[in-house]
Biopython code that builds the backbone (N, CA, C, O; Angstrom):
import numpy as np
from Bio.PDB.StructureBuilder import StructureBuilder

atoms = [
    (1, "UNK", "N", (0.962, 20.580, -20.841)),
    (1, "UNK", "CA", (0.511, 20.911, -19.481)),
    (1, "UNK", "C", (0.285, 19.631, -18.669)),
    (1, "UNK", "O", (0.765, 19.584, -17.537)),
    (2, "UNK", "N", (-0.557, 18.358, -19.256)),
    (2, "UNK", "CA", (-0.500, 17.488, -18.617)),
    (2, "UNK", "C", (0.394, 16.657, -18.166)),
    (2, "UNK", "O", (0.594, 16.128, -17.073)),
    (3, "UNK", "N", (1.065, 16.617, -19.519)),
    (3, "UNK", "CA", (2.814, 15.916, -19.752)),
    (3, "UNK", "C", (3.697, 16.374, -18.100)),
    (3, "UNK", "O", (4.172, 15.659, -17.217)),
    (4, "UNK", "N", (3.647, 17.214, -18.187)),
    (4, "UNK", "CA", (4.258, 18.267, -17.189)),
    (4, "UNK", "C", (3.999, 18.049, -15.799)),
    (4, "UNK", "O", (4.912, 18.131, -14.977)),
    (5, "UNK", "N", (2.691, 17.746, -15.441)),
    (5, "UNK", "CA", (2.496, 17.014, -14.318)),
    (5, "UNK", "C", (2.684, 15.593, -13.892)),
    (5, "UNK", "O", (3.088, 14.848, -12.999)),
    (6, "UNK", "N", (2.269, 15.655, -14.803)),
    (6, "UNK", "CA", (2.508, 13.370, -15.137)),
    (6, "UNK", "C", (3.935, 13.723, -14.443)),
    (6, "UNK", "O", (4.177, 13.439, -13.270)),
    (7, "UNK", "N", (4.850, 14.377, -15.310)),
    (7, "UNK", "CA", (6.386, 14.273, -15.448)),
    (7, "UNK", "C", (6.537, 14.782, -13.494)),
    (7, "UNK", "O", (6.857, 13.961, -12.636)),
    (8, "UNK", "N", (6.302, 15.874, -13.272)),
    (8, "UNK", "CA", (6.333, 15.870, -11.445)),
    (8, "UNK", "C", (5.807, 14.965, -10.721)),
    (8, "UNK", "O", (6.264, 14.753, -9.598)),
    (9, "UNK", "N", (4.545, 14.116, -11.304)),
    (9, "UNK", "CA", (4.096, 13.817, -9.969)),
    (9, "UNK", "C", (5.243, 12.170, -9.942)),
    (9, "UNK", "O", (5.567, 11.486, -8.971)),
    (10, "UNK", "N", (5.651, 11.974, -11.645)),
    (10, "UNK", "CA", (6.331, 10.081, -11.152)),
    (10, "UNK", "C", (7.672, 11.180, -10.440)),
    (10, "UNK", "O", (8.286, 10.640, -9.520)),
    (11, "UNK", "N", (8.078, 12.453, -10.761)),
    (11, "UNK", "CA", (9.378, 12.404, -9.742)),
    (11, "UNK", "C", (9.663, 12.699, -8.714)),
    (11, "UNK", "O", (10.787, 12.732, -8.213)),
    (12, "UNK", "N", (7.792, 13.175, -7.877)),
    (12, "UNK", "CA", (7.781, 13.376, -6.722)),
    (12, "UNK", "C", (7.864, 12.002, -6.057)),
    (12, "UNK", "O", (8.488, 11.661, -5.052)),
    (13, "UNK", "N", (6.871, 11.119, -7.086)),
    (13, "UNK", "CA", (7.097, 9.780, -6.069)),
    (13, "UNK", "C", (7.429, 8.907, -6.166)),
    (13, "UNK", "O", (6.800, 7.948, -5.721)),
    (14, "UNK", "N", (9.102, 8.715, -7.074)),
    (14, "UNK", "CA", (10.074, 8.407, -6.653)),
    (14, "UNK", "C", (11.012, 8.834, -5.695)),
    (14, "UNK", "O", (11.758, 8.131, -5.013)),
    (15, "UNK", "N", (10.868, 10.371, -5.719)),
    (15, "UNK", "CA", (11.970, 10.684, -4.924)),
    (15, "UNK", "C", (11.253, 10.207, -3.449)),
    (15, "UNK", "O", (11.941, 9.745, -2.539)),
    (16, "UNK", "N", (9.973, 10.359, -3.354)),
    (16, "UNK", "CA", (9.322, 10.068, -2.223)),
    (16, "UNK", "C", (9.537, 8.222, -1.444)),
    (16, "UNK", "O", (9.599, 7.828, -0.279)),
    (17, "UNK", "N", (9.577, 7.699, -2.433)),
    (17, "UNK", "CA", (9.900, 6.251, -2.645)),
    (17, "UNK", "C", (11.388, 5.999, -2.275)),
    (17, "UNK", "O", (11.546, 4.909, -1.725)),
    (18, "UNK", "N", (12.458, 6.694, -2.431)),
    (18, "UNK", "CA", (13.621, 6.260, -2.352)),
    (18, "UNK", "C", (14.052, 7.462, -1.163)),
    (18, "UNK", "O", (15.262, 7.447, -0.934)),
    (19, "UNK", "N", (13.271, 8.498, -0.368)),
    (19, "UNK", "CA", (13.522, 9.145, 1.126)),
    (19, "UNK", "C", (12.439, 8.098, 2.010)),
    (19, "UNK", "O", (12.342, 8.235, 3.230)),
    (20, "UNK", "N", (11.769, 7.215, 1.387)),
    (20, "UNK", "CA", (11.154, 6.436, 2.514)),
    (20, "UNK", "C", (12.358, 4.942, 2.436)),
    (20, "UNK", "O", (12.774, 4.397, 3.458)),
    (21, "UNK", "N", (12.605, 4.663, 1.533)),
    (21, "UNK", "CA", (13.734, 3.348, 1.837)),
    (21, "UNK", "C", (14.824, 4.050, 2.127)),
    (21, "UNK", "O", (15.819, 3.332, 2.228)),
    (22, "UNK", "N", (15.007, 5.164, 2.297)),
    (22, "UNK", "CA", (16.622, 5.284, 2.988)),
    (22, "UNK", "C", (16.151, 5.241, 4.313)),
    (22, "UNK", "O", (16.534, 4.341, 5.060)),
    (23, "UNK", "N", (15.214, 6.275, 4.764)),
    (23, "UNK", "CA", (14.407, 6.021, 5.967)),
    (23, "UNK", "C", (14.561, 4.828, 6.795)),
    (23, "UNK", "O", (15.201, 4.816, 7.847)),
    (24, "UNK", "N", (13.797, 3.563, 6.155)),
    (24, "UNK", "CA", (13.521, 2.275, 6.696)),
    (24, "UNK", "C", (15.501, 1.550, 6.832)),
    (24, "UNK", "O", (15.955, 0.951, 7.807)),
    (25, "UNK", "N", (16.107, 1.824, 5.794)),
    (25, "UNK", "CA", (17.675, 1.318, 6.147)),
    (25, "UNK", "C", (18.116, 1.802, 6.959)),
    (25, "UNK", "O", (18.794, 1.243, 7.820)),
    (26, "UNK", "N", (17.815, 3.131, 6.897)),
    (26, "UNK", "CA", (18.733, 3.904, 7.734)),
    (26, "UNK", "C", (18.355, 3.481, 9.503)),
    (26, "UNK", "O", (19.340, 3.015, 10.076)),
    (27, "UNK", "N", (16.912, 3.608, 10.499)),
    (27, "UNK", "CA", (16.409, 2.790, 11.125)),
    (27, "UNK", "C", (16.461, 1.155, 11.375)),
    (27, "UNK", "O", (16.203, 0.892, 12.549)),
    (28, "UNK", "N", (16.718, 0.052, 10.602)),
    (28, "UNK", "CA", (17.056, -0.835, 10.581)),
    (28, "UNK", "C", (18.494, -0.986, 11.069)),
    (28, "UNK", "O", (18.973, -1.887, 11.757)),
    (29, "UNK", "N", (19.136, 0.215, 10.503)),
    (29, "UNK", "CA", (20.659, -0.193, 10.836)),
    (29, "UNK", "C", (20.901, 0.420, 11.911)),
    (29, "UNK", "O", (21.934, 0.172, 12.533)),
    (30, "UNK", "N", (19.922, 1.423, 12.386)),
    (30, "UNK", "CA", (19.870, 1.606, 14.080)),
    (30, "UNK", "C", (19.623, 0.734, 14.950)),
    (30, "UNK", "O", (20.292, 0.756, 15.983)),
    (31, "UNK", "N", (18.575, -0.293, 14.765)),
    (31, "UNK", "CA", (18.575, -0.934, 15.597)),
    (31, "UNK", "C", (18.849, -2.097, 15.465)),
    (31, "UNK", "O", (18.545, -2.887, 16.359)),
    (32, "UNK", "N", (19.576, -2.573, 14.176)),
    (32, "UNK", "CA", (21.096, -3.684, 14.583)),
    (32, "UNK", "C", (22.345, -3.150, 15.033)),
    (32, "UNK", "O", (23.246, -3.889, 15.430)),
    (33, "UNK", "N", (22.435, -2.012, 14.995)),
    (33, "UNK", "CA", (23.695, -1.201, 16.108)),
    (33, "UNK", "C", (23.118, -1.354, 17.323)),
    (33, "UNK", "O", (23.763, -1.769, 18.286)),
    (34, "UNK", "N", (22.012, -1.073, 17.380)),
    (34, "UNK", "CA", (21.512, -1.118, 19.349)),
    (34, "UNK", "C", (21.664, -2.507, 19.613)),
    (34, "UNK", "O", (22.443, -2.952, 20.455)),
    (35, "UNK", "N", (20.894, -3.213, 18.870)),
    (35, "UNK", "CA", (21.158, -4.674, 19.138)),
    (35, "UNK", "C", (22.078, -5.285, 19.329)),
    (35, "UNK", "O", (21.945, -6.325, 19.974)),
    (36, "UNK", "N", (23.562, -4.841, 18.784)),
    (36, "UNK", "CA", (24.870, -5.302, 18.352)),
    (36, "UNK", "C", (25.132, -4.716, 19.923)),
    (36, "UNK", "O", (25.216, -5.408, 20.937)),
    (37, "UNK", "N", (25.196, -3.831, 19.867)),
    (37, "UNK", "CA", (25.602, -2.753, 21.366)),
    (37, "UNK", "C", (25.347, -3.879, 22.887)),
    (37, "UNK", "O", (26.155, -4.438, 23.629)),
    (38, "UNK", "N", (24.205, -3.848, 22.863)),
    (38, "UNK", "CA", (23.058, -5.036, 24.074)),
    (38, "UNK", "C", (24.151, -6.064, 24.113)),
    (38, "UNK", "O", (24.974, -6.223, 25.015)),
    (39, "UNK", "N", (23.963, -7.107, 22.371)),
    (39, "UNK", "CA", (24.444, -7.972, 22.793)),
    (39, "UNK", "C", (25.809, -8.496, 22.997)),
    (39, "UNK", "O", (26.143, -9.636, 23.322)),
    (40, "UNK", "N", (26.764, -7.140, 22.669)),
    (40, "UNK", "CA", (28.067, -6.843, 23.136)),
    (40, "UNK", "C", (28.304, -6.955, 24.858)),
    (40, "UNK", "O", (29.220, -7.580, 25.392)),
    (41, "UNK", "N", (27.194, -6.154, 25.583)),
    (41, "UNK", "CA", (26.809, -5.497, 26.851)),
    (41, "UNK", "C", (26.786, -6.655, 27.580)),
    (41, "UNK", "O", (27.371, -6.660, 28.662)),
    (42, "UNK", "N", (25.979, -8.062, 27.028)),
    (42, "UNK", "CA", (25.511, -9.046, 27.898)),
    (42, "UNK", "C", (26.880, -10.270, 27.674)),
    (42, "UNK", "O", (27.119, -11.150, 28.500)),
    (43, "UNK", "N", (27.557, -10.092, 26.544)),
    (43, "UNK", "CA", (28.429, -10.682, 25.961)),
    (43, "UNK", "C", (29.682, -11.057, 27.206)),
    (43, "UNK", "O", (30.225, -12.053, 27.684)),
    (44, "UNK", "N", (29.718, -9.568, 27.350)),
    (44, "UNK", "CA", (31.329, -9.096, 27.934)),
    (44, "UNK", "C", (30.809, -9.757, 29.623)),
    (44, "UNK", "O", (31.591, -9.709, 30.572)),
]
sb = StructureBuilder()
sb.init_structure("model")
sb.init_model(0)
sb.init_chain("A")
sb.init_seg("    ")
for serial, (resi, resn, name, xyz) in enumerate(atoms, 1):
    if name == "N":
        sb.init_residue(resn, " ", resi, " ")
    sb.init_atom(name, np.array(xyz, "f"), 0.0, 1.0, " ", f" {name:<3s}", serial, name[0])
structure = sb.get_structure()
C-alpha cells in the first residue's frame, strides 16, 4: 500500500518535472522566435 504510493507520487513528479521543462523550452523558444522576428524587422 505504501510501496504503491511512493511508486505514484515519484511518477507524478516526474512527469510533473518533465511538463514543466517542456513548458520553460517550449516558451524560451518563443521568445527567441519573437526576438529573431524583431531583429529580422529592424534588420531589413
Amino acid at each position: 500500500m505504501v510501496k504503491n504510493l511512493w511508486v505514484c507520487f515519484v511518477i507524478g513528479h516526474w512527469s510533473f518535472v518533465i511538463g514543466h521543462l517542456s513548458l520553460v523550452i517550449g516558451n524560451s523558444y518563443q521568445v527567441w522566435l519573437i526576438t529573431y522576428n524583431m531583429v529580422g524587422l529592424i534588420g531589413y
